[in-house]
C-alpha positions in Angstrom: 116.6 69.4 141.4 117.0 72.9 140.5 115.7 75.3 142.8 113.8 78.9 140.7 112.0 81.4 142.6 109.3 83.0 140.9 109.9 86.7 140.2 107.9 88.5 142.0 106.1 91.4 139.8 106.8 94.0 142.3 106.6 97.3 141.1 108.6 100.2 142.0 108.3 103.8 140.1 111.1 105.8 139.6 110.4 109.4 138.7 112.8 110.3 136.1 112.6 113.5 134.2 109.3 114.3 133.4 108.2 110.8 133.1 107.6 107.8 135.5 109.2 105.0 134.8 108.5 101.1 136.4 111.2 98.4 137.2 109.9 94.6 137.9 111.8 93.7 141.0 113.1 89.9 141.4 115.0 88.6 144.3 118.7 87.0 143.5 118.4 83.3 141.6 121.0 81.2 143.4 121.0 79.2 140.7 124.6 79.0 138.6 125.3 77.2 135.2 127.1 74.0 136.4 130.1 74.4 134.1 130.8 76.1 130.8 130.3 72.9 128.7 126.5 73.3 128.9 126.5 76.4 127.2 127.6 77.2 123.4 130.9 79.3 122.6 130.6 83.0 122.2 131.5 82.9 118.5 128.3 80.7 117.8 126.1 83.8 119.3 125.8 86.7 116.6 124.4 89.8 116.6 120.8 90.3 115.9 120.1 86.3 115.1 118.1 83.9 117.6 120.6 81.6 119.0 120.0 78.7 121.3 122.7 79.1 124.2 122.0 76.4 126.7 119.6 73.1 127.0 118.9 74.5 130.4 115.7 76.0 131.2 115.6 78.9 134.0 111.7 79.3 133.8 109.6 78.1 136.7 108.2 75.1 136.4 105.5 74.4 133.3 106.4 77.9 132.5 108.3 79.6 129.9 109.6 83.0 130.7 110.4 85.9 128.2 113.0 88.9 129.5 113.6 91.8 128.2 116.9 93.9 129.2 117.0 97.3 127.8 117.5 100.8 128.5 115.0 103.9 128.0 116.0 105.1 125.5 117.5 102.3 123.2 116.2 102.0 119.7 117.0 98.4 120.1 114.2 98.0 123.0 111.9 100.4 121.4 112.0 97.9 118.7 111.6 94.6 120.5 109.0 96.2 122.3 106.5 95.6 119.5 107.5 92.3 119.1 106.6 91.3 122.9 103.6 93.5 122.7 102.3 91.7 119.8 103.0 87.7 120.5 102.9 87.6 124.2 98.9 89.4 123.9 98.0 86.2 122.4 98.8 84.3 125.8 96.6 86.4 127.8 99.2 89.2 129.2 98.3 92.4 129.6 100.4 95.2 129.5 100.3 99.1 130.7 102.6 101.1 128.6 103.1 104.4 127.0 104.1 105.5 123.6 107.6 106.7 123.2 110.8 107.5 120.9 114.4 106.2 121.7 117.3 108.6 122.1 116.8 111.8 119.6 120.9 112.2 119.8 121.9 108.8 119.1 121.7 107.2 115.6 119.1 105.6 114.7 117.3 108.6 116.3 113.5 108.4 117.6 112.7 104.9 116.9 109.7 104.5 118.1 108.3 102.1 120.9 106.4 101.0 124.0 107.4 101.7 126.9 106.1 99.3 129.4 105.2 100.5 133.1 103.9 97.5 134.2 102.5 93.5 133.5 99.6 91.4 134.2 99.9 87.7 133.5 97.0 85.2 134.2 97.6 82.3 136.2 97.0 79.5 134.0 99.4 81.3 131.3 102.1 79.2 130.1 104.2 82.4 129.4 105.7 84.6 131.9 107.1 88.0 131.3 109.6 90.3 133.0 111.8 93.3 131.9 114.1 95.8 133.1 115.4 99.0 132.3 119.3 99.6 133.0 119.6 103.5 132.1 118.1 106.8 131.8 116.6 108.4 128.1 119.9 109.6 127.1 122.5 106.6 128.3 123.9 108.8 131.0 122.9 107.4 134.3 121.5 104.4 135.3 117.8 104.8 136.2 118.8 103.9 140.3 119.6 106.0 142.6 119.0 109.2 140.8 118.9 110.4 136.9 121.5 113.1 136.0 120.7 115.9 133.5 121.4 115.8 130.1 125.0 117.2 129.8 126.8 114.5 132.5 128.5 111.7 131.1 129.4 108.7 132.7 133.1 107.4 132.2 133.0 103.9 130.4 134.0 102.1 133.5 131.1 103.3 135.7 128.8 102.6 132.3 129.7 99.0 132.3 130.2 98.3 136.1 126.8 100.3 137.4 124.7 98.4 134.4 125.9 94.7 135.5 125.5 96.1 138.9 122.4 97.0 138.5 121.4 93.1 136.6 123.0 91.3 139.7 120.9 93.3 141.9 117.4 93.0 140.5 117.6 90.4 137.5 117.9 87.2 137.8 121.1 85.5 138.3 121.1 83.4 135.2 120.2 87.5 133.2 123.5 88.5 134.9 125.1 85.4 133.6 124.1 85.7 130.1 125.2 89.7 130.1 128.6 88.4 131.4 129.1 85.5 128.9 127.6 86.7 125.9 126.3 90.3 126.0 129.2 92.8 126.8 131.9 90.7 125.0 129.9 90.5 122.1 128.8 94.1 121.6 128.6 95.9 124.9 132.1 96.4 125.5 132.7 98.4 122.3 129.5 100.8 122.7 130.6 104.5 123.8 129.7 104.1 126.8 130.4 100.5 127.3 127.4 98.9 128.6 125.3 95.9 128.4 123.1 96.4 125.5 119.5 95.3 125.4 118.9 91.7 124.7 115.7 89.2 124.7 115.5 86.2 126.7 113.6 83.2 125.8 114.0 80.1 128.7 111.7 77.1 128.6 111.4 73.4 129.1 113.4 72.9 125.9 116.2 75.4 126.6 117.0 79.2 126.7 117.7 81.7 123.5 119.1 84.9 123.5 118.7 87.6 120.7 121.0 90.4 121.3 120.5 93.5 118.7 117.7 94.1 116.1 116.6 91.5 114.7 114.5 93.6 111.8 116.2 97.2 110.1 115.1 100.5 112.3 114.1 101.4 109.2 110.8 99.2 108.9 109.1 101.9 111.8 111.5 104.8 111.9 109.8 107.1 110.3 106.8 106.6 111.8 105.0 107.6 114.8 104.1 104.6 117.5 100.8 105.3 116.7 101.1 104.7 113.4 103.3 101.2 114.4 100.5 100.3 116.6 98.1 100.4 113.1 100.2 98.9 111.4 100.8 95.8 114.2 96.7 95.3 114.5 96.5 95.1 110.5 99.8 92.7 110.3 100.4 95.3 107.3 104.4 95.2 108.0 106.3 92.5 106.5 109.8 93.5 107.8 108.0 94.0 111.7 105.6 90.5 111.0 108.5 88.5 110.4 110.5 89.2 113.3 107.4 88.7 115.0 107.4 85.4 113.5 110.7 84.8 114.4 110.2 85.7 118.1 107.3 83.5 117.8 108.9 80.4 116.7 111.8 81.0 119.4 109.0 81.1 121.9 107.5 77.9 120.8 110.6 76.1 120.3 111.5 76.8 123.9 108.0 75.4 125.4 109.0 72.4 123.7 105.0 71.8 123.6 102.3 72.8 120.3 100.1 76.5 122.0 97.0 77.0 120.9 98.3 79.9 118.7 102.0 78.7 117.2 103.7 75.1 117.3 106.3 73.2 116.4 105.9 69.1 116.1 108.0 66.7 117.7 110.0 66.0 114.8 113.0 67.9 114.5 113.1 68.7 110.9 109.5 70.1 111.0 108.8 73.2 112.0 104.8 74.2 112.2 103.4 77.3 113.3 100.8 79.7 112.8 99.8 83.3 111.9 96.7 85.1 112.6 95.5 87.8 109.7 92.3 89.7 110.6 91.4 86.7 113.1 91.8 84.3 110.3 94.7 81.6 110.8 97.1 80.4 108.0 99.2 77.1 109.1 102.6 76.5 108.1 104.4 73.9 107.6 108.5 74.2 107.4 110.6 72.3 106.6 114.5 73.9 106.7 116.4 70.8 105.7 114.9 70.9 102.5 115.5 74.1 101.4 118.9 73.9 100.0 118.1 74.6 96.3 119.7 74.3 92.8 119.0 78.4 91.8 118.7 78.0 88.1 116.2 79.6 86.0 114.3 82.7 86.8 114.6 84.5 89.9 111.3 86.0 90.0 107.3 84.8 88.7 105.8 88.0 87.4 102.5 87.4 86.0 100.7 84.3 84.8 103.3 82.1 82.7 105.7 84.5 84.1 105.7 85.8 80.4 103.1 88.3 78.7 103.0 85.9 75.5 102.4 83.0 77.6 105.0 80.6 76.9 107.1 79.7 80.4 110.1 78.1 78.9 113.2 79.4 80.6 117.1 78.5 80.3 118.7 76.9 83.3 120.8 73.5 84.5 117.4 71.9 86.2 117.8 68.4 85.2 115.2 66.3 87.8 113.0 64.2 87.4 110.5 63.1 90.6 106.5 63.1 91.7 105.4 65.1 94.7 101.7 63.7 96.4 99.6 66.5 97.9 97.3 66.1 100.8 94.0 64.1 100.2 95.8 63.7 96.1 93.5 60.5 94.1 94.6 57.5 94.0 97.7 57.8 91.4 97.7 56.1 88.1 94.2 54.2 88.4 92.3 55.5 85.1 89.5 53.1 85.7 88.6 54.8 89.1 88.3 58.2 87.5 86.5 57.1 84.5 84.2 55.0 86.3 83.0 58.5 88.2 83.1 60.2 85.2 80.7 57.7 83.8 79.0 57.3 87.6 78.6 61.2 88.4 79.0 62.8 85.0 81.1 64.5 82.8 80.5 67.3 85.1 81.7 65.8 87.8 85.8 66.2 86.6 85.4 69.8 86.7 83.6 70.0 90.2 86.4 68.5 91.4 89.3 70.5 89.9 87.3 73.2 90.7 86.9 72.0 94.5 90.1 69.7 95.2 92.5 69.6 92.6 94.8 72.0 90.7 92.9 74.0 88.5 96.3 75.9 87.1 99.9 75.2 86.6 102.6 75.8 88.7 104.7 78.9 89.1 108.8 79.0 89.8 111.2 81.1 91.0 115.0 80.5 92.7 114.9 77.3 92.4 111.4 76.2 94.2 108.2 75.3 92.8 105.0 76.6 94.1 101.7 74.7 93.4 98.6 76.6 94.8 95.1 73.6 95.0 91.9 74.3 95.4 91.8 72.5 98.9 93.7 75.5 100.0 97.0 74.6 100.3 99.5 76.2 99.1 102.6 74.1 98.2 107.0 75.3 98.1 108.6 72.4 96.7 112.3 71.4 96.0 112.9 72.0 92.1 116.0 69.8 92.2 114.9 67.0 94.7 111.3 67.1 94.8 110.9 67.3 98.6 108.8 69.7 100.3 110.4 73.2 101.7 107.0 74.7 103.2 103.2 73.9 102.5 100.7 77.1 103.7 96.8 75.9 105.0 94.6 78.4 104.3 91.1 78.8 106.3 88.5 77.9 104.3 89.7 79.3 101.3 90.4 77.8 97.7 93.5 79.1 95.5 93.3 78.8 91.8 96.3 81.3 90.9 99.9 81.0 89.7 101.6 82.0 92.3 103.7 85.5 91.6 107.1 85.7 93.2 108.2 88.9 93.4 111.8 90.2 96.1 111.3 87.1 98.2 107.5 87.4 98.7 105.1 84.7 97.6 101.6 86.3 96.2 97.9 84.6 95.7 95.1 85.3 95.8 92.1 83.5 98.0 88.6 82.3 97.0 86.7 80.1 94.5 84.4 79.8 91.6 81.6 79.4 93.5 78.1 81.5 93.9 75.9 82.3 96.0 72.1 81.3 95.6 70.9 84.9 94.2 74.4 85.8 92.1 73.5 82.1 91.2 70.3 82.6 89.8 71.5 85.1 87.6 73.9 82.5 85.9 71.0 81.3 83.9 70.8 85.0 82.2 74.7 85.6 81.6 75.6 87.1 84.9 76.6 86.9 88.0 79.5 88.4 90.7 81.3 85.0 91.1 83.1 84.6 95.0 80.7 87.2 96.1 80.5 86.8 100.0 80.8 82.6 99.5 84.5 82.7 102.2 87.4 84.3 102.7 88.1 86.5 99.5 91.9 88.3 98.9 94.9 88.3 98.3 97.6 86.8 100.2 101.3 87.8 100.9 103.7 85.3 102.3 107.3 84.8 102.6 109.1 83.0 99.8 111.2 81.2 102.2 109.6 79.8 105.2 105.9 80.2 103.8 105.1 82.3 106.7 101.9 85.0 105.5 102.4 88.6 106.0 99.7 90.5 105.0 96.0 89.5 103.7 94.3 92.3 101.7 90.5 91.1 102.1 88.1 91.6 98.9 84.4 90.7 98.7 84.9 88.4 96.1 86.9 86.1 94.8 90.4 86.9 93.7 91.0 83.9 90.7 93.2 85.8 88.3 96.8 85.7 88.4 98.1 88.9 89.3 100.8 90.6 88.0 104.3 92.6 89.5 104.3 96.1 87.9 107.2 98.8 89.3 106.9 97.6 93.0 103.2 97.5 92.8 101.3 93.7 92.6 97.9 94.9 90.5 94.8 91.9 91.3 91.2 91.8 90.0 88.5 89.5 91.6 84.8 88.7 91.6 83.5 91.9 92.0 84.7 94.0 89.0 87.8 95.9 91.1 91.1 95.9 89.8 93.5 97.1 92.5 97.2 97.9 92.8 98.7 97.1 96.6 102.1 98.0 97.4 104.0 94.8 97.1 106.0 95.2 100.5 103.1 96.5 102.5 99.9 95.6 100.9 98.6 99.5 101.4 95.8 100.2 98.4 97.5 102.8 96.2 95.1 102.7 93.3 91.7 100.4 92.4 89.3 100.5 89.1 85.8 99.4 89.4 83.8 97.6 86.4 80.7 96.1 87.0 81.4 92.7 85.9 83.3 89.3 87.2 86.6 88.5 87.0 86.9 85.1 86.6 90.0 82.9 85.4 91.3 85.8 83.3 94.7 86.5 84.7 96.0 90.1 83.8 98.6 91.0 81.2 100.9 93.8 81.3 102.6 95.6 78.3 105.1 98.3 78.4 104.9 100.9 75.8 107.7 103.7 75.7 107.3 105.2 79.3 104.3 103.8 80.0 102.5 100.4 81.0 99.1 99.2 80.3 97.7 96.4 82.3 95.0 94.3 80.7 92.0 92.9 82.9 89.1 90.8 81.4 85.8 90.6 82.5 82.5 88.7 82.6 79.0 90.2 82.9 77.9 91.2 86.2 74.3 91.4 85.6 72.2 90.6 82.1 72.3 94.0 81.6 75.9 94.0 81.2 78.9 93.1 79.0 81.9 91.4 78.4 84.6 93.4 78.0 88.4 93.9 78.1 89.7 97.1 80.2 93.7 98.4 79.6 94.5 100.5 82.2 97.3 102.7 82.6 99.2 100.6 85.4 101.0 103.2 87.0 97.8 105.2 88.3 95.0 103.0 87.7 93.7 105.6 85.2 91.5 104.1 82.1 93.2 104.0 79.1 90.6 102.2 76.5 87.6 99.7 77.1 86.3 97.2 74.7 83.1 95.7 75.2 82.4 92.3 73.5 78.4 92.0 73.2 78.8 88.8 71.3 80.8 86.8 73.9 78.7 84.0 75.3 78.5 83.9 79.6 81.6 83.5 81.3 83.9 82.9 78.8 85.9 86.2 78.0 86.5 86.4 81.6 87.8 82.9 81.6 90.3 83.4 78.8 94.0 84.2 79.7 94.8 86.7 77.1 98.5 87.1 75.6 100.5 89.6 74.2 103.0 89.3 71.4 104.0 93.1 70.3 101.5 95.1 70.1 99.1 92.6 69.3 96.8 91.4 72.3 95.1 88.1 71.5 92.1 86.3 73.4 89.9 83.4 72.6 86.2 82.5 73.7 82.6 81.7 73.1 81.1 83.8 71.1 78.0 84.2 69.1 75.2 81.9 71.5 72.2 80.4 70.2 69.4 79.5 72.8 67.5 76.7 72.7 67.0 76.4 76.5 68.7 77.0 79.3 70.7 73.9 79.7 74.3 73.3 78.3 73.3 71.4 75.9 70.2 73.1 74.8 73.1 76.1 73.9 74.9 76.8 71.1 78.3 78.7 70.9 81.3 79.1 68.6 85.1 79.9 69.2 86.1 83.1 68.7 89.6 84.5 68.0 90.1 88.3 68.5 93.1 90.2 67.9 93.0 94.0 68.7 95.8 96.9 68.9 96.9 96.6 72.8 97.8 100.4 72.6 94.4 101.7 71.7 91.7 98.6 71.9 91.0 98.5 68.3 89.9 95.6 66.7 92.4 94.3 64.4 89.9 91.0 63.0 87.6 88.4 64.3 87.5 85.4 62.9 85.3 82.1 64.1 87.5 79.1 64.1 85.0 76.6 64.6 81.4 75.3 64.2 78.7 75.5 66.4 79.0 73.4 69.9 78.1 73.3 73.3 79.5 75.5 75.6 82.1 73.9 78.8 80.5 73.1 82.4 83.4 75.7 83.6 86.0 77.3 82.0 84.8 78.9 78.4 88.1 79.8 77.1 90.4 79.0 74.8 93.7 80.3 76.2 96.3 81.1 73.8 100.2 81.2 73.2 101.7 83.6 70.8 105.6 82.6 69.7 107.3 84.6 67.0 104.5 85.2 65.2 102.3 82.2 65.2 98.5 81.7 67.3 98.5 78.5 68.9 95.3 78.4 70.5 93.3 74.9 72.1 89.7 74.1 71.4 87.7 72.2 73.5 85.1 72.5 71.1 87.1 70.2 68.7 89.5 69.1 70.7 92.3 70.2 68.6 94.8 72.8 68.9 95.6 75.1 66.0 97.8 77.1 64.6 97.2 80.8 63.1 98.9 83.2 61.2 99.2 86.5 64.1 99.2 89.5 61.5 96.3 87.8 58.9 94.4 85.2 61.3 94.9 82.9 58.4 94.7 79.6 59.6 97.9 77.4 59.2 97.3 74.3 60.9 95.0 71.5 63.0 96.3 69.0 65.1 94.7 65.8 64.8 92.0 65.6 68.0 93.0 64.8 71.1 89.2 63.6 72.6 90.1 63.2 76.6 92.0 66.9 76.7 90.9 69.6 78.2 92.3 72.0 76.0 91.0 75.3 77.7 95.1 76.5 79.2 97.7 77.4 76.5 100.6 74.8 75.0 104.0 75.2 75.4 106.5 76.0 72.5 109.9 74.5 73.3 112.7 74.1 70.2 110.5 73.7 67.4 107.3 71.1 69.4 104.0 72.7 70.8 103.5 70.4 74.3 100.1 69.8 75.5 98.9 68.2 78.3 96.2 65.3 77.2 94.5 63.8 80.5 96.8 61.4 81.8 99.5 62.1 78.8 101.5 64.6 77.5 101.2 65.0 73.7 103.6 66.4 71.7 103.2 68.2 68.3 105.4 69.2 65.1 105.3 73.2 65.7 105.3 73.1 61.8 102.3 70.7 61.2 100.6 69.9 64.2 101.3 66.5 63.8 101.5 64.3 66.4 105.3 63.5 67.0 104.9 61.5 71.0 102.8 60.9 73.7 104.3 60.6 77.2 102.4 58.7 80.1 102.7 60.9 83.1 100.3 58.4 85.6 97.7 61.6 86.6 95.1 63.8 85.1 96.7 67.1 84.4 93.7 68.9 83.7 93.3 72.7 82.2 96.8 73.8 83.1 100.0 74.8 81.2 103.8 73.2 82.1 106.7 75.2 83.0 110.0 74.0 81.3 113.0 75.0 82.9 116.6 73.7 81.4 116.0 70.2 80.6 112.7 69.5 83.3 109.2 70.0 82.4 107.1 70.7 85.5 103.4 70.4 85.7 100.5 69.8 88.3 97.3 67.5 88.2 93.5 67.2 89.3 94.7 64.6 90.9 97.1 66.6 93.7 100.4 65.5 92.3 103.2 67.8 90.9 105.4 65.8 88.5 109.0 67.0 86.8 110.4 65.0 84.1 113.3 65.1 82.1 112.6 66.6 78.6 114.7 64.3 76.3 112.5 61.4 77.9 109.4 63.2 76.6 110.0 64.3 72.9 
C-alpha cells in the first residue's frame, strides 16, 4: 500500500530584491518508483508535448495533484502560470498572486505572468495544487539561502547541483525523480546555466504526465502586458493561450480517470469528451483521435458559402467513398410513409418546422479532408471524408446552426441562433418585418478548432447569426438578425469593423468579389420594420465603409434576405418574391412572383429584371430562389413551379425548363458537374442535361435532403438531410 503524505501548504516568504516571494514547503516523500520498467523511456518524453510517464499516481488518495516547478523569472512559468490560473479556478482554488514579467535579459524577454504567493484549496476539491520556485529573477542564485545581485554568476555545476538540491529538499520525492529521469537530460543539462527547467506535473488515479517547455509560442502574450493577458483569459479571446488551456485540461481529466463537473473524458478509450466554458455558456465535445487519420484531397480551406462566389462546390481531388453517417435524434431512415403520413397529419408546414428546428437546413462544408455538417439541434458534426466515421461532434447550449461551416487556417467558424421570433418582432411578420433571432437564445458566432472541435472564442450578437460568413484577408465578416454586418479578426475574434442596416439578415449568406485592389462584400437584407426595405448592401470589405446600397421596394417579406446571391464576373445575381398581391394575411390568401435580378456588383446598378414565373403563393420559410452561375448560364430553382431553369447571364433570355420535379424543395442552388445540373429532389437526386434540362437519372438516396446544395469532390458527392443523415456516394453510380 503506498504510503503519500499530504503536502503541507506551509508558507515561507523569502524577501528577495525588492519583492517577496512564497515557497510551498512539503516534507520528503519516501516513496520511490519500484523499478524503471514502470516508467516510459526518455526518448518518448519531448519537449513542450503532454506525455504520460508512469501508470502510477503520487497524489493523495481521491485526489489529483497539479505541480508546478519553475523559476522567477522563467518565461516558461510565466506562461504556464495562466494555464493553472485559469483551469484549476474552476475547482474552487484560490490563488494570491502578483503580476509580473520573466527575465528582461534572456530571450524570450518579459513574458508576462502570475506570480503566485500563495494557495487556497477547499477541502472537498478533487484537485490539489503545489509549486515551487528554484531561482532568483535573473537565473543567478537559487532563491535559498540568500539572492545575489545581478552581476554574479553561478558556475554550471552549482546551477544544476543547488537546483536538484533544492527539489530533494522541499519537493516531493517523486518531483526530484522526475527532474532526474526526464528533466535535466532532456533539456536542463544543455541550458547556460545548466539547470532543471520548469515543468508541470499532472498525477492522478489514472497516472502522472509531465509537460516540460511551452506548450503554446511566447509569442501568443509577449507583447502584452499581464493585464491585458488576464482580459484576454476572462473573454477566452486567445486561441493560441485557450488551447493549451484545453490541453492542460484534458491532461487533468485524463489523470482523474473520473468525468468533473467542468471537463471529462468517458470510459472508453477512443473517446475523448470534454468541455469549454465561453461567457458561462458550455460547448461539449466529443473527440474522437483514432478517426482522424484523413485522405487530404480537395480544398484545403471553406471560404464562404459553396466555398465559391458563383456558387457551384465542385472541386478536383482523389475522394472516392461512398458511406451514410446517422446524427443524434436523425428520423427513422428510408421510411417515406412515416414522413408523408405527418406531412398529411401536421401539414405541409410541418416539413419546414422541422428542418428549421431538427434537421439540416443547409449543406455541408469541406476542407482537408473532413466534412462538417452544422443541424439545427445544435450539433455541430467533423466527419471522416474517406471513411465516414466521426472525428469530433460540438453540442452547443441551446443554440441552433443553420450555416456552412467556413474553414479558414485550422479554425472551424459558425455562427449560433435560429429562425425563430419573438412574440412582438413576431407580430410584425404579418406587415413585412421583423428582426428575426432577436433575444430568442444564444446568438453569435462561434470559433472552434478544426481538429479536435474544441471552441475558442464566441463573439455574442443579439440576434441570430444564419448567414454563412465569409474569410476576407484574415478577417471572417458575419451578418445576423439585427441588421450588423461585422468583421472579427479570424484568430482572435476582436471587432475590427461592423455596419448597421436596419433590417434582418436571414438565410442570405454573404458574397465577396475582388476588384483590382479592392474587395466588396455583399450582404442581403430583409425589412426590419414595415417602414423599411429590402435591400442589398456592398461594402468595401477591408474597412467596413459603404460602397453602394440597393433597395428592392418590390421584394415580397423575407425573401431577398433569404436568397443566396452569386457572383459570376462582374455580374451579381439574386432571385426572390417579388411583386405581392394581398388578399389577406394568410399564405395563401397572398400572391407573389419570382423575380430574377442582375445588377453591376461594382456599382449596384440594375442590369434587368425579369419575372420568370406566374403568380403563386409565397413558401412557409425560405422565399428564395438561390442561384448558380457557370460560364455564363443562370440556373436558378423555383419552388413556385417546381422546376429549375436555365437563363442566358448577359440578356436574361430564358434557355430552358426542366420538366417539374413536384416533392423538391428547390429554394438552394444545383450543382454543375461535366456537362449535368444535380438537384436534390426529396428522397432523390435528379439529374439534368445542362443543355436541355431534361431529365437524364434519378438516384434513391433513402432520406429527405431538403433545401440544401451537394458538395462534389473527385468522384464523391456529399450532401446532408432533414432527416440528420450525411450521405457520400460515388458519382459514376449517380449519373
Amino acid at each position: 500500500m503506498k504510503k503519500f503524505l499530504i503536502p503541507l501548504l506551509v508558507i515561507i516568504a523569502i524577501s528577495i530584491a525588492t519583492s517577496t516571494t512564497y515557497l510551498t514547503y512539503s516534507p520528503s516523500n519516501s516513496q520511490q518508483p519500484a523499478n524503471n520498467s514502470r516508467w516510459v523511456p526518455l526518448s518518448d518524453v519531448k519537449v513542450g508535448v503532454w506525455t504520460k510517464v508512469t501508470n502510477m499516481d503520487f497524489a493523495p488518495p481521491n485526489k489529483t495533484e497539479v505541480f508546478l516547478s519553475g523559476w522567477i523569472g522563467c518565461h516558461v512559468a510565466a506562461m504556464d502560470s495562466w494555464l493553472i490560473y485559469y483551469v484549476l479556478s474552476h475547482y474552487g482554488i484560490n490563488f494570491t498572486y502578483v503580476y509580473h514579467t520573466s527575465d528582461p535579459f534572456r530571450t524570450p524577454p518579459n513574458v508576462p505572468g502570475l506570480l503566485f504567493e500563495g494557495v487556497s484549496i477547499p477541502k472537498n476539491s478533487p484537485v490539489i495544487f503545489d509549486y515551487i520556485y528554484l531561482y532568483n529573477e535573473y537565473l543567478n542564485e537559487t532563491v535559498l539561502p540568500t539572492p545575489k545581485p545581478l552581476n554574479y554568476s553561478l558556475s554550471p555545476t552549482i546551477a544544476l547541483y543547488a537546483g536538484l538540491q533544492e527539489l530533494k529538499e522541499y519537493a516531493p520525492q517523486w518531483v526530484y525523480n522526475i527532474a532526474v529521469m526526464y528533466n535535466v537530460p532532456l533539456i536542463g543539462q544543455y541550458k547556460v546555466p545548466p539547470h532543471p527547467v520548469t515543468m508541470m506535473i499532472v498525477t492522478g488515479p489514472n497516472g502522472t504526465w509531465i509537460l516540460i517547455g511551452p506548450s503554446y509560442s511566447p509569442s501568443a502574450i509577449a507583447k502584452l502586458t499581464p493585464e491585458q493577458v488576464m482580459e484576454e483569459l476572462i473573454t477566452q479571446s486567445n486561441p493560441q493561450l485557450m488551447q493549451a488551456i484545453n490541453q492542460f485540461w484534458k491532461v487533468l481529466n485524463m489523470s482523474m480517470g473520473v468525468p468533473s463537473s467542468t471537463s471529462s473524458f468517458s470510459s472508453t478509450p477512443s473517446e475523448e469528451v470534454f468541455t469549454t466554458y465561453l461567457h458561462g455558456f458550455g460547448f461539449t465535445t466529443y473527440y474522437y483521435p483514432g478517426n482522424l487519420s484523413v485522405l487530404i484531397t480537395g480544398p484545403s480551406n471553406w471560404l464562404m458559402y459553396a466555398n465559391s462566389p458563383n456558387r457551384n462546390p465542385v472541386f478536383s481531388g482523389s475522394l472516392n467513398a461512398n458511406w451514410i453517417f446517422q446524427q443524434q435524434n436523425a428520423f427513422q431512415f428510408g421510411n417515406i410513409t412515416a414522413w408523408e403520413n405527418d406531412m398529411k397529419e401536421l401539414g405541409s408546414e410541418y416539413g419546414a418546422g422541422y428542418e428549421q428546428a431538427a434537421g439540416d437546413a443547409v449543406g455541408p462544408s469541406y476542407a482537408n479532408g473532413v466534412v462538417y455538417v452544422a443541424s439545427d439541434m445544435g450539433q455541430l458534426y467533423a466527419i471522416n471524408s474517406q471513411t465516414g466515421k466521426l472525428i469530433w461532434e460540438l453540442t452547443t447550449p441551446a443554440a441552433v446552426i443553420m450555416v456552412e461551416p467556413v474553414v479558414y487556417n485550422g479554425i472551424v467558424y459558425v455562427g449560433l441562433g435560429g429562425a425563430t421570433f419573438t412574440y412582438t418582432q413576431g407580430k410584425l411578420n404579418a406587415y413585412g418585418g421583423g428582426h428575426r433571432g432577436l433575444y430568442t437564445g444564444l446568438n453569435g458566432l462561434l470559433a472552434i478548432n478544426a481538429t479536435d472541435g474544441v471552441p475558442l472564442w464566441l463573439y455574442l450578437t443579439k440576434s441570430e447569426a444564419m448567414p454563412t460568413p465569409v474569410i476576407y484577408n484574415g478577417l471572417v465578416i458575419f451578418d445576423d438578425g439585427d441588421g450588423n454586418i461585422y468583421a472579427l479578426n479570424a484568430t482572435t475574434g476582436q471587432k475590427v469593423w461592423n455596419y448597421s442596416y436596419d433590417g434582418s439578415a436571414n438565410m442570405a449568406s454573404l458574397d465577396l468579389y475582388q476588384g483590382k485592389n479592392y474587395a466588396l462584400v455583399i450582404a442581403a437584407f430583409s425589412p426590419g420594420y414595415p417602414v423599411n426595405m429590402s435591400a442589398i448592401v456592398a461594402l468595401y470589405a477591408n474597412n467596413g465603409s459603404l460602397a453602394w446600397l440597393l433597395k428592392v421596394p418590390f421584394a415580397y417579406g423575407s425573401s431577398v434576405g433569404d436568397a443566396v446571391p452569386a457572383i459570376y464576373g462582374e455580374y451579381l445575381v439574386d432571385s426572390f418574391m417579388g411583386y405581392p398581391i394581398y388578399k389577406g394575411v394568410y399564405l395563401n390568401q397572398i400572391y407573389v412572383r419570382q423575380v430574377l435580378m442582375v445588377v453591376n456588383v461594382t456599382d449596384g446598378n440594375i442590369i434587368y429584371i425579369e419575372n420568370i414565373t406566374g403568380y403563386g403563393h409565397p413558401g412557409d420559410d425560405n422565399n428564395g430562389f438561390s442561384p448558380l452561375v457557370y460560364n455564363g448560364v443562370i440556373y436558378v430553382p423555383s419552388h413556385i413551379n417546381r422546376t429549375v431553369a436555365a437563363f442566358n447571364l448577359t440578356t436574361g433570355k430564358l434557355i430552358w425548363v426542366s420538366p417539374k420535379l413536384p416533392k423538391a424543395s428547390l429554394a438552394d442552388q444545383p450543382v454543375y458537374y461535366d456537362g449535368y445540373i444535380i438537384v436534390p429532389n426529396f428522397v432523390n437526386i435528379t439529374v439534368l442535361n445542362a443543355e436541355n434540362g431534361q431529365i437524364v437519372a434519378n438516384y434513391y438516396t433513402g432520406t429527405d435532403l431538403g433545401k440544401d446544395q451537394p458538395v462534389i469532390v473527385g468522384n464523391t458527392l456529399i450532401d446532408d438531410s432533414i432527416w440528420g443523415y450525411v450521405i457520400a456516394i460515388p458519382i459514376s453510380q449517380i449519373i
